[in-house]
N, C-alpha and C positions, 0 to 999 in steps of 0.2 A: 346467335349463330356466328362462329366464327370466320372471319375475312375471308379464309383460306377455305371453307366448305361451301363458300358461294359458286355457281357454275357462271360461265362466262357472261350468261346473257345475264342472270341478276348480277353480275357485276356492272353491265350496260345499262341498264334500270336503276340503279345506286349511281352511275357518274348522269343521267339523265335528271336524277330529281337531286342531287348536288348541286345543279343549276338549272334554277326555277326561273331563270330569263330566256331572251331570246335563245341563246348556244343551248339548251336542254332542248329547245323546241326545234331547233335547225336540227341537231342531233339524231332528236326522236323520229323525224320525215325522212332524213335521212335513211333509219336504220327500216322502218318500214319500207320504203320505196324497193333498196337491196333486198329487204327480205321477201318481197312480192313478186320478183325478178323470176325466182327456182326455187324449188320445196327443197332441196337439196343443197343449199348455201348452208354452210355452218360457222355460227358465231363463235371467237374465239375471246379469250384476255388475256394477252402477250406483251413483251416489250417494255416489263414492270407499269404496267396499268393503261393498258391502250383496247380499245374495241377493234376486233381485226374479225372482216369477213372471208372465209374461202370458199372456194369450190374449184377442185383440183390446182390446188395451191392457193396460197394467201393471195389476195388483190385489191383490196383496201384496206389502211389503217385510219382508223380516225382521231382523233383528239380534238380536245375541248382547251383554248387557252384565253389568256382574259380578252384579247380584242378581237376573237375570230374563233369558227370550227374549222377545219380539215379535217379533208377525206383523201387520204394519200392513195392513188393509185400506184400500188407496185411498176407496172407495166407500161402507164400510160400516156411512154412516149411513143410505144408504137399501135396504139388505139386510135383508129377516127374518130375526130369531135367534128363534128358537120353542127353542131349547135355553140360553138368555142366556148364551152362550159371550165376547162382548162385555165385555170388564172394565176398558176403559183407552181413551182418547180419547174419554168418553164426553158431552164439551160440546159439542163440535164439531158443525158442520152437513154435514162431509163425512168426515171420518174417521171409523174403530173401530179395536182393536183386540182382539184376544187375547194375553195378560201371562200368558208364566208364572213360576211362580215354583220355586222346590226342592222336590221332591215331589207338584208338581200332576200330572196323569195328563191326557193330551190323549184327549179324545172325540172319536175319528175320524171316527165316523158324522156327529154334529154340525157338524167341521168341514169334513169333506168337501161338506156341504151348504150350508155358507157358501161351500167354494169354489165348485160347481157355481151358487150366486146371484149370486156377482161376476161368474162369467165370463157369464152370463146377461145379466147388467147392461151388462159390457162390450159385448156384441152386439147388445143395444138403440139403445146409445150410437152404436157403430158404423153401424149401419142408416139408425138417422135423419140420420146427417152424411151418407147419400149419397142420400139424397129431396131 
């Protein structure tokens, strides 16, 4: 099969088992945890080779690099972290992220709840563009 007839999420499954270490595995809970969030989140592969989740708009990008994953929240300088899950684009007026690194352990609950905020955010966002 060709690159290009792959759909988003076997493209997520292809960069997950590309790295059979820790980053596949933080990866892979990762995309579970968002995907458990709302039946309604859709995975996408954007930004020449990045895992991106929406629902009413983009709100997380992730990547895979050699010392760390990221899970970029679009939005999420204006999301409450009441668990300071937030470690990485922390200047910015409109980013966050969550950085992990080798042996960090992702808080599900935590980020499940950052997700269920973006997507929150997103349909704010959304609503008021149609008033």
């Amino acid at each position: 099969m060709a690159d290009v007839d792959l759909t988003a999420s076997q493209h997520i499954d292809e960069l997950v088992e590309k790295h059979p270490d820790w980053r596949g595995e933080v990866l892979a809970a990762c995309r579970r945890t968002i995907l458990a969030v709302d039946d309604e989140i859709v995975e996408e592969w954007k930004y020449m080779g990045a895992p991106v989740w929406s629902r009413h708009g983009t709100f997380i990008v992730g990547g895979v690099f050699k010392s760390k994953v990221k899970m970029g929240f679009l939005w999420g300088a204006s999301l409450e972290d009441p668990k300071g899950l937030f470690n990485g684009e922390l200047g910015g007026n409109q980013r966050r992220s969550v950085e992990f690194a080798e042996g960090d352990v992702l808080d599900e609950e935590g980020f499940a709840d950052l997700v269920r905020a973006a997507i929150a955010h997103n349909a704010a966002k959304a609503s008021a563009r149609k008033r």
